[in-house]
Backbone bond lengths (Angstrom), bond angles and torsions (degrees), N, CA, C in turn:
res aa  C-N    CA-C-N  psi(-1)  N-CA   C-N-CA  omega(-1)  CA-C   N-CA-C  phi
1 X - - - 1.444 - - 1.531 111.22 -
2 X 1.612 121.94 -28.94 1.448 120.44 -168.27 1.810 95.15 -68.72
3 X 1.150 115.43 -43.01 1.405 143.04 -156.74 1.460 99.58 -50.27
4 X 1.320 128.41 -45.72 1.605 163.36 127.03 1.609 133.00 -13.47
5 X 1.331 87.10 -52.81 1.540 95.50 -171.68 1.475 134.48 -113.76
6 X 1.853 88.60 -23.42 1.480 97.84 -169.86 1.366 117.79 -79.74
7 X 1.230 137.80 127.79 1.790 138.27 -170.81 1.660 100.96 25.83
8 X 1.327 94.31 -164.00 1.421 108.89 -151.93 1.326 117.81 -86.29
9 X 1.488 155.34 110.33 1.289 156.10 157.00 1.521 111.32 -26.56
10 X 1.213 106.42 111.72 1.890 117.22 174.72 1.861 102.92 -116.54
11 X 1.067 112.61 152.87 1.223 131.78 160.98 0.923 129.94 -20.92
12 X 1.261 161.34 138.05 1.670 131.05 160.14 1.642 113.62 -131.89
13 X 1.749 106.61 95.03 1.653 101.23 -176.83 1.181 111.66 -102.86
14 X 1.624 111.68 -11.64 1.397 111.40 176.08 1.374 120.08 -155.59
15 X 1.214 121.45 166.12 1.185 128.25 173.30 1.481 107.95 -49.26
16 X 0.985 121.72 -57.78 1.864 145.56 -155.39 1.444 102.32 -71.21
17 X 1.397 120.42 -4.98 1.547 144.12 -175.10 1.385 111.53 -113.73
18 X 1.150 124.39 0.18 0.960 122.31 174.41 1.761 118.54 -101.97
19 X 1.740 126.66 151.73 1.371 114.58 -179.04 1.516 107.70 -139.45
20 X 1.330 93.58 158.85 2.025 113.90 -163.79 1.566 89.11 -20.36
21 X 0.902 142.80 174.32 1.708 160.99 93.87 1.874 78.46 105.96
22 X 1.217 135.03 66.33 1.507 135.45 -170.16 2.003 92.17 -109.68
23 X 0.682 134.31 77.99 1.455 126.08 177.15 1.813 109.08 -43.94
24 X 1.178 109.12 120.36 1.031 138.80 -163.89 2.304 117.13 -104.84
25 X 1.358 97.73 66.96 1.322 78.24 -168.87 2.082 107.70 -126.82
26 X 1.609 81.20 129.36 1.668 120.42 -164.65 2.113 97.44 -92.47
27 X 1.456 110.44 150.05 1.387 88.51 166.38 1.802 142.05 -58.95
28 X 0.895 108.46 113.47 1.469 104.37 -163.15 1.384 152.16 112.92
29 X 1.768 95.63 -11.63 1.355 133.23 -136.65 1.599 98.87 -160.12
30 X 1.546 97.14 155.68 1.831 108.88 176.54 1.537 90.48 -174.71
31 X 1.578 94.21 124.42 1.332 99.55 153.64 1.636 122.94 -139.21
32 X 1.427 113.12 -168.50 1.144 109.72 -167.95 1.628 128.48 -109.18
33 X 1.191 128.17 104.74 1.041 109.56 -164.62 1.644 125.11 -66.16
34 X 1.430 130.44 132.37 1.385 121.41 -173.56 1.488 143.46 -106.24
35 X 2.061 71.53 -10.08 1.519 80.40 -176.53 1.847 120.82 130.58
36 X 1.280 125.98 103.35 1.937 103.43 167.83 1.754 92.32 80.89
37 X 1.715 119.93 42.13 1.156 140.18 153.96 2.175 95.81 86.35
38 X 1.381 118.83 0.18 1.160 123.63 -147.07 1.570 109.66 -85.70
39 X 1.520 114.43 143.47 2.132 84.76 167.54 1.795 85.91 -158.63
40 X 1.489 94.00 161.76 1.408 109.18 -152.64 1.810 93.31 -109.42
41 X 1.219 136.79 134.03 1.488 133.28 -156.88 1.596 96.12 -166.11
42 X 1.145 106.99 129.94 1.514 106.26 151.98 1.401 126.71 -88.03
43 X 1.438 113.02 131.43 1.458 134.63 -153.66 1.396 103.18 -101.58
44 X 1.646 120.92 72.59 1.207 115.41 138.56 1.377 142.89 -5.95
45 X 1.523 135.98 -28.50 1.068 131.26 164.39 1.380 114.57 -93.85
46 X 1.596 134.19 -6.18 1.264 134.70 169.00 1.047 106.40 -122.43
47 X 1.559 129.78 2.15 1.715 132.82 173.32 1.353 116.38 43.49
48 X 1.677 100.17 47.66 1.631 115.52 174.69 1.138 100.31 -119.48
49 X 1.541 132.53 -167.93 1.308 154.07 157.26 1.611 119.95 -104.99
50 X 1.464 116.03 86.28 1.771 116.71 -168.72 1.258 124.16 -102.78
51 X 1.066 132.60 155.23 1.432 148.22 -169.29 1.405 108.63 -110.08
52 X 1.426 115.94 81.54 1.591 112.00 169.39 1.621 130.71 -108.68
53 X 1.228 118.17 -162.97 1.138 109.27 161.76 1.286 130.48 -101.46
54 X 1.232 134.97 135.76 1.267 132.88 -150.39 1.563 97.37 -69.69
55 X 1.562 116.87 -61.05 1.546 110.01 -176.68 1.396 120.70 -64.89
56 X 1.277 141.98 -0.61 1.218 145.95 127.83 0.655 120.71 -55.56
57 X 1.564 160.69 -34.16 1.596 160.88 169.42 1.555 101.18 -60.36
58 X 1.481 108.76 -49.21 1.707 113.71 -176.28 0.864 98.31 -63.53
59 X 1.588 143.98 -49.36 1.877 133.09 -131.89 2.313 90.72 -101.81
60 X 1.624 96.95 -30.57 1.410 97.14 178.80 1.542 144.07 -76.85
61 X 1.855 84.69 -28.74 1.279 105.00 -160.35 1.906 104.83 -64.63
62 X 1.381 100.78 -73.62 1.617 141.65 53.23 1.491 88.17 -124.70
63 X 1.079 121.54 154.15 1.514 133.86 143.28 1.199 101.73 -120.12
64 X 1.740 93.53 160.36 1.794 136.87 -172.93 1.707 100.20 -109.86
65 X 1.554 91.06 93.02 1.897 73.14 162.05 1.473 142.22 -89.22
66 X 1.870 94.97 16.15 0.987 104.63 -179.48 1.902 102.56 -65.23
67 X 1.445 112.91 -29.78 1.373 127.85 177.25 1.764 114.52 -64.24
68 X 1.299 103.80 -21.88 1.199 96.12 169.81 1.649 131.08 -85.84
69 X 1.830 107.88 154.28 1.543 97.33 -159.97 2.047 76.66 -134.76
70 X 1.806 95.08 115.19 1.395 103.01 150.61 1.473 138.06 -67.42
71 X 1.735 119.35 132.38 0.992 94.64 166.47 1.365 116.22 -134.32
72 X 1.366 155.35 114.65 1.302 160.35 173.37 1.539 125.88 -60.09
73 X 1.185 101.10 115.01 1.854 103.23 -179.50 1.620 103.98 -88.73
74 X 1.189 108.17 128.83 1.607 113.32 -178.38 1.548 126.16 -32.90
75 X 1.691 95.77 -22.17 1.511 95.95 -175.90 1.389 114.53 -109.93
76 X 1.822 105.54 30.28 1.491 107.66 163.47 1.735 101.86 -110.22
77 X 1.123 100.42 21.38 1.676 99.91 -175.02 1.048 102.87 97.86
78 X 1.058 153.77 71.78 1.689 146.18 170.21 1.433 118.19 -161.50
C-alpha cells in the first residue's frame, strides 16, 4: 500500500536523479535514499539496518531497476 500512496511517483533513469529521502521501492524491499549515490535499507541477511551504496547493491545483488518504483514526498523537493 506505501508503494501506492506515499508522495508522488517520479521516473527512475538514474542514480544522479535521484533525491535525499527518495523512497526507493524494489520487490520485497524499500529503501531509503540518502544521498552521494547512498540508501539506508534493512539487511535481511544480517537483520541490521545498513548504509550502502546504491550502485553496488545493483551490480552485486543483482538488482533490476527496471523493478524499481520511485516515490517522492513533497518535502524532499518533489
Amino acid at each position: 500500500m506505501q508503494r501506492d500512496t506515499i508522495g508522488k511517483k517520479v521516473a527512475f533513469t538514474a542514480i544522479a536523479d535521484l533525491r535525499r529521502g527518495d523512497l526507493i521501492y524494489l520487490p520485497g524491499h524499500v529503501m531509503i535514499y540518502a544521498g552521494d549515490g547512498m540508501v539506508i535499507h534493512a539487511d535481511g541477511a544480517t537483520m541490521t539496518v545498513s548504509r550502502d551504496n546504491l550502485g553496488a547493491l545493483i551490480r552485486e545483488r543483482p538488482l533490476d531497476p527496471g523493478t524499481f518504483t520511485i516515490r517522492r514526498h513533497p518535502a524532499a523537493g518533489g
